[in-house]
C-alpha positions in Angstrom: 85.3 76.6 41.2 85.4 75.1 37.8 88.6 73.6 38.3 88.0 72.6 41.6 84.8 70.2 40.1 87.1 69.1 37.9 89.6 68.3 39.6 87.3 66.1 41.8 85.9 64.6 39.3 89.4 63.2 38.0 89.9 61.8 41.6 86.7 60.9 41.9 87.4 58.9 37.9 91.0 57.8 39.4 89.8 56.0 42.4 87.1 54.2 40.6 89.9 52.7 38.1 92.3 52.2 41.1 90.0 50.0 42.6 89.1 48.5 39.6 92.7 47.9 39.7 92.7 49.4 35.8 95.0 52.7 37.3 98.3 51.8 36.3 99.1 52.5 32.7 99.0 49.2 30.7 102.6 47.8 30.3 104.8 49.0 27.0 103.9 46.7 23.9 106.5 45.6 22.0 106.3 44.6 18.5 107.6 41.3 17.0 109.9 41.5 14.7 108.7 41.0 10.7 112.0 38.7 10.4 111.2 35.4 8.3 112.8 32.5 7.0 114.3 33.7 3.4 113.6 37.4 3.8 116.4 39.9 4.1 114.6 42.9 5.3 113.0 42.7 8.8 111.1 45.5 8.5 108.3 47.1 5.6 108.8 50.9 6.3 105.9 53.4 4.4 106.4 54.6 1.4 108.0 57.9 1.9 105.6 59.8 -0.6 103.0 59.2 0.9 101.0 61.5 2.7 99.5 59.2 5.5 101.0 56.5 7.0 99.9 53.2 9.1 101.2 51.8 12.4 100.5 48.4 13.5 98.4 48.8 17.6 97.9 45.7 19.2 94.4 46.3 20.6 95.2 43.2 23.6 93.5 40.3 22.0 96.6 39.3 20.6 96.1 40.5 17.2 100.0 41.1 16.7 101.2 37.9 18.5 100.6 34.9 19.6 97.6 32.6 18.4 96.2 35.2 16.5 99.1 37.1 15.4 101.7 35.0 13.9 103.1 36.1 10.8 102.1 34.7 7.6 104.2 33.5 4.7 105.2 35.5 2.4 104.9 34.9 -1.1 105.5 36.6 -4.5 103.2 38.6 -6.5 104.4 39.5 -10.2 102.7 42.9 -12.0 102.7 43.2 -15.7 105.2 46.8 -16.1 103.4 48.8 -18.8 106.2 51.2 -19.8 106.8 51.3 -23.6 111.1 51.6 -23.0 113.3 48.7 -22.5 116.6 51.4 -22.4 116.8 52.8 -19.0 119.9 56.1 -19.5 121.9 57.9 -17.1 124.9 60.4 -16.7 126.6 59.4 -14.2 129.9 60.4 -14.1 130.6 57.0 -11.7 129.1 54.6 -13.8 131.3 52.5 -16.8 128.3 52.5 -18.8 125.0 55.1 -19.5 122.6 52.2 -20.6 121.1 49.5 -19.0 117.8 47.4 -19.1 116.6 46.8 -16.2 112.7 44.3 -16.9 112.6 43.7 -13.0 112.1 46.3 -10.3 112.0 44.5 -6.7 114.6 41.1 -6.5 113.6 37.9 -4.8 117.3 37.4 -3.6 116.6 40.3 -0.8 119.8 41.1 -0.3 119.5 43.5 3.3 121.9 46.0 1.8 120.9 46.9 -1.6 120.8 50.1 -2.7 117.9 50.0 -5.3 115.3 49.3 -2.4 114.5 53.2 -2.2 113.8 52.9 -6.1 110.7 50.7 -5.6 108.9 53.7 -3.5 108.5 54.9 -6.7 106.2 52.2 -7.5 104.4 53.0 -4.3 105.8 49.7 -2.2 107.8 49.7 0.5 111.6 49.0 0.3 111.5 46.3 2.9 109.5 43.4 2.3 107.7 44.6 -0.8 110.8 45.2 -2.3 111.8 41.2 -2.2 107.9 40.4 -2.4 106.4 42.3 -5.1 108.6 42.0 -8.2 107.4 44.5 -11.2 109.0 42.5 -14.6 108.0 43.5 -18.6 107.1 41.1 -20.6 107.4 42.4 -24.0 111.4 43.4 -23.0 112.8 42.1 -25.7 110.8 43.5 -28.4 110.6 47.1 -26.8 114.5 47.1 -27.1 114.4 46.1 -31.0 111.8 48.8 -31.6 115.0 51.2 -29.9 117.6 49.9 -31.5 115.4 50.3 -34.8 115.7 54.5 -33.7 117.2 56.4 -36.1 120.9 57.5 -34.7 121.1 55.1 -32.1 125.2 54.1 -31.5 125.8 50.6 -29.8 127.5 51.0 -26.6 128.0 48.7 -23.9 124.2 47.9 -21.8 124.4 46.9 -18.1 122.5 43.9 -16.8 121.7 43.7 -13.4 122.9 47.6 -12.8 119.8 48.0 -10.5 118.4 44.2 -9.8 119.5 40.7 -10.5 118.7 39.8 -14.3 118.9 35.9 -12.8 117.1 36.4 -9.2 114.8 33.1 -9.2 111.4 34.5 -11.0 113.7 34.3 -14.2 113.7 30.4 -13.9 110.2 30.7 -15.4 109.9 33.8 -17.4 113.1 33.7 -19.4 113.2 37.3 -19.9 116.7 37.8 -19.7 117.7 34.9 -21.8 115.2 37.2 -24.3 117.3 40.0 -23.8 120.2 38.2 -24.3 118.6 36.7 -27.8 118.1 40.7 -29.3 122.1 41.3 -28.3 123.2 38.5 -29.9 121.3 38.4 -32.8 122.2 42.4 -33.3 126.1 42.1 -32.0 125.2 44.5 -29.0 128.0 44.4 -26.1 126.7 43.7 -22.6 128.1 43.6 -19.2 126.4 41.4 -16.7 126.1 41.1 -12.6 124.6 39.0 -11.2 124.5 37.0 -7.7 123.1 33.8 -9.1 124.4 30.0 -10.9 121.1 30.9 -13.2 123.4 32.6 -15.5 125.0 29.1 -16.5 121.6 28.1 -18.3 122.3 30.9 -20.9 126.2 29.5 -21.6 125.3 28.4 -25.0 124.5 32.8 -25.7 127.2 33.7 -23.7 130.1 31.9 -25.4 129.1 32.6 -28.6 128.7 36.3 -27.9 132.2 35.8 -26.1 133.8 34.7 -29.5 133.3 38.6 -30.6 134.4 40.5 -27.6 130.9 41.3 -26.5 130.4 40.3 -22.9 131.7 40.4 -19.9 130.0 38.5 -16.7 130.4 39.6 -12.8 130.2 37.8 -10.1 128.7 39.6 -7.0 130.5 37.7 -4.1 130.3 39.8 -0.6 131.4 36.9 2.2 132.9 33.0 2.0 130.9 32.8 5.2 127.4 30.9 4.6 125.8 32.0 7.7 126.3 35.4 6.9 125.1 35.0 3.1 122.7 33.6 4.2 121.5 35.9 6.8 122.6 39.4 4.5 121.3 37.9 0.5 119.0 35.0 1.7 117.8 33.8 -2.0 121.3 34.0 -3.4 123.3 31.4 -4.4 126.4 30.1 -2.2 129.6 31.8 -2.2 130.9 28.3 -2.9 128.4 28.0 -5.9 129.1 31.6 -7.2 132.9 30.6 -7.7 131.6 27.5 -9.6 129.9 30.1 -11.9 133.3 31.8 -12.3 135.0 28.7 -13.2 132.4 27.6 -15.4 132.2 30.3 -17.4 136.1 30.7 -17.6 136.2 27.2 -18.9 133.2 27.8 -21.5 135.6 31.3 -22.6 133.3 33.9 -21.2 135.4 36.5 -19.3 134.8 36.5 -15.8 135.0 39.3 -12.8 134.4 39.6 -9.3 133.0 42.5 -7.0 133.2 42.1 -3.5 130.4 44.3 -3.1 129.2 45.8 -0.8 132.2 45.6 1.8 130.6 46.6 5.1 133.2 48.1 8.0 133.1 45.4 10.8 130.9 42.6 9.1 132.6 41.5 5.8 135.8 43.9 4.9 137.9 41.7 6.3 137.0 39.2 4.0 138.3 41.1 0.7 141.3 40.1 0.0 140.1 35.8 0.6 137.8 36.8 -1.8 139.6 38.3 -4.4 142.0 34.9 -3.9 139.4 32.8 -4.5 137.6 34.4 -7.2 140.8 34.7 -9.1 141.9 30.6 -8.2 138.4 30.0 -9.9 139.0 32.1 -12.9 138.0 35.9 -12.4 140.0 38.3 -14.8 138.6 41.4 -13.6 137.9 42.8 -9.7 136.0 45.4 -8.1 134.5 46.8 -5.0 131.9 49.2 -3.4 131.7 50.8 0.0 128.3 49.8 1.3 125.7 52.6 0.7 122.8 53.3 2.6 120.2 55.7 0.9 117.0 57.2 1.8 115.2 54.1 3.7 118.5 51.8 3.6 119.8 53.3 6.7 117.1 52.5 9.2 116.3 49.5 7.2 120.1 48.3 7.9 120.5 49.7 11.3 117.4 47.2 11.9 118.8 44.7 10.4 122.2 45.0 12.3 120.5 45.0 15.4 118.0 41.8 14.8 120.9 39.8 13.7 124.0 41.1 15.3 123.1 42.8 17.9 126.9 42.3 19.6 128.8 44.3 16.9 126.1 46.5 15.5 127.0 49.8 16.7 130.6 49.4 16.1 129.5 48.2 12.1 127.3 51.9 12.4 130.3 53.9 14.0 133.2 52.7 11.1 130.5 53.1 8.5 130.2 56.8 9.8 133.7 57.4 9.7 133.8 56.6 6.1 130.7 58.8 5.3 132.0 62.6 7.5 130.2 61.5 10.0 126.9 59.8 7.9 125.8 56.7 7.2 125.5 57.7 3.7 127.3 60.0 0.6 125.4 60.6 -2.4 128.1 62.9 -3.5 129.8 61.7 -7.2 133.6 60.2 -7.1 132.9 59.6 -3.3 129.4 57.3 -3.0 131.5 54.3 -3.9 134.5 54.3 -2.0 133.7 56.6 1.0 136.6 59.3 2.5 138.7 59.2 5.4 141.2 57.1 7.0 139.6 53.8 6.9 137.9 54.1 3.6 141.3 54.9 2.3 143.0 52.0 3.9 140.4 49.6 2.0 141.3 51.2 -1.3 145.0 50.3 -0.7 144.0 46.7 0.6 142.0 46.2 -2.5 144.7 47.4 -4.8 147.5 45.4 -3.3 145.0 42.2 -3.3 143.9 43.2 -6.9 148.0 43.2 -8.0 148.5 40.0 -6.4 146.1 37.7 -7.9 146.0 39.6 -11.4 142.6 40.8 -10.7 143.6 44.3 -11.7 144.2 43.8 -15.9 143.1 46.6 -17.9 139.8 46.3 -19.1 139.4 46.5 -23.0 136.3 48.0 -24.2 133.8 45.2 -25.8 133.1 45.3 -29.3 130.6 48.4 -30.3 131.6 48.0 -34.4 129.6 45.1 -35.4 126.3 46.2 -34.1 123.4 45.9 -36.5 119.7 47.3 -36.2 117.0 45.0 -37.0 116.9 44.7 -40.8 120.3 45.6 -41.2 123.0 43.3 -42.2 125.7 42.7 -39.4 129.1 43.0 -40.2 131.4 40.3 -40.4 134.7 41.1 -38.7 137.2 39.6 -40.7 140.9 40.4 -42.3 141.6 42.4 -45.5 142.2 39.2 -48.2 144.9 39.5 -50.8 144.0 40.7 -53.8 146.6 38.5 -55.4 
């Protein structure tokens, strides 16, 4: 009997909305896109520590579109880093180098693909539009890495800029912090290995070619297409291809040595621009050449497939499908001696491409260590490198 009431009352409630006309469930909402003007990402996905999460609900008064819900400009915030280490380490057995200062987390350049996104989670921001919007830099970098080179036992070896984020992304225009950098490893005849994606790195010529004259740098160019459009739809705050081969010819000429990456090289978007890449990189000047297999951690791989979709939908899940086939079926390998170049059949083929390419434009010289001998701690006098004189 219970049931019965009830069930007439639900009628009873039904009829009263169906003549109302309110009956019929209220049509699917779809969510704009978070795609702007000079962003990479097009989405901001939660923080994967977290315990709760947020979804955005349009409550119908056009709170998410329209009038009322366009989206705002995004600009950048900058937050003081108060670690007390300039020296970030590791152990990886894929890496050239074990050290490497990294004084900003997040990169305005916003490059859709890059793999230290998931890193800024740690900071408790998202890796999509926090990561290009709320940059994390250190302003006492340069005197946190005298204080480490002042540690008893330390051994100069060769530090990475620009192993996580770009050491000349546009904030550096005003807060100089890697020229800093730069200042302690000349003054202290440190070796250092740059990457960067930016024509910012020209300002610090006068540093780099005198470091240069003693073996102890090495710049490389990040170059991933020749197509604008697509630059500027995959790294929207980077420089040009065309301007990043000035860079290599500019530093060439001023007798810094210059490489390339074509990094990443995504299956069905930009692979097939390697070997134009490596040609014109080396026509400009490049000495050295490299390349990564796209990598997708963590957040990266919805972020991406979002991306893909947004901007080329037409080829997106062939791009998906050849990136699986290089990963055993993932879109990602986190696995040592395979995270960089991928397995399989195609994977394999783009090692052999970039090896032939490498050989043909002399892209593929050995790569001398820099100079670790004439490093000098802070109140230590450097060595001179100079040859044994005659003693008559």
């Amino acid at each position: 009997m219970r049931e019965d009431r009830a069930d007439g009352k639900d009628a009873e409630a039904i009829a009263a909305l169906d003549r109302a006309g309110l009956a019929d469930p209220p049509p699917e909402i779809v969510m704009p896109s978070l795609a702007r003007h000079g962003r990479g990402s097009v989405t901001n996905p939660a923080v994967r520590f977290d315990r709760t999460t947020g979804s955005p609900f349009d409550d119908g008064w056009d709170t998410l579109s329209g009038e009322f819900g366009e989206q705002p400009k995004l600009t950048t915030s900058l937050t003081k880093d108060a670690t007390k280490s300039a020296i970030s380490w590791n152990n990886s057995p894929d890496l050239g180098f074990d050290r490497a200062v990294n004084h900003y987390r997040g990169c305005e350049h916003g490059c859709v693909y890059c793999y230290a996104r998931p890193t800024h989670a740690y900071l408790g921001y998202s890796p999509g539009l926090d990561f290009e919007t709320k940059l994390i830099y250190k302003p006492d970098v340069a005197e946190l890495l005298r204080k480490e080179f002042r540690k008893p036992g330390y051994v100069a070896r060769t530090l990475a800029l620009g192993s996580n984020t770009d050491p000349y992304q546009p904030v550096e225009r005003t807060l100089k912090l890697t020229r800093s950098v730069l200042e302690v490893l000349d003054e202290h005849n440190h070796p250092v290995s740059i990457v960067t994606k930016s024509a910012g790195v020209l300002r610090d010529l006068d540093i780099l070619s005198s470091m240069a004259k003693r073996n102890l740098v090495r710049v490389y160019l990040s170059i991933t297409t020749l197509n604008p459009a697509l630059a500027r739809a995959m790294e929207p705050r980077a420089a040009t291809p065309v301007r990043r081969l000035h860079v290599i010819a500019e530093l060439t000429r001023a007798g810094v040595p210059a490489g390339v990456l074509a990094a990443p090289m995504i299956p069905g978007l930009n692979d097939a621009e390697m070997e134009k890449i490596l040609e014109a990189s080396s026509r400009a000047g490049a000495r050295y050449g490299g390349y990564i297999l796209l990598r997708l951690p963590h957040e990266l791989r919805a972020m991406f497939e979002d991306w893909l979709n947004t901007h080329y939908p037409d080829r997106a899940k062939h791009v998906l499908s050849l990136i699986r086939e290089t990963r055993a079926g993932a879109l990602n390998e986190s696995r040592f001696h395979h995270r960089f170049s991928g397995q399989g059949v195609y994977a394999d083929l783009l090692l052999r491409r970039f090896s032939r390419a490498a050989r043909q434009w002399g892209l593929d010289e050995v790569r001398e260590g820099l100079n670790c001998t004439l490093f000098a701690a802070p109140g230590e006098k450097a060595p001179r490198e100079t040859a044994q004189m005659s003693l008559f």
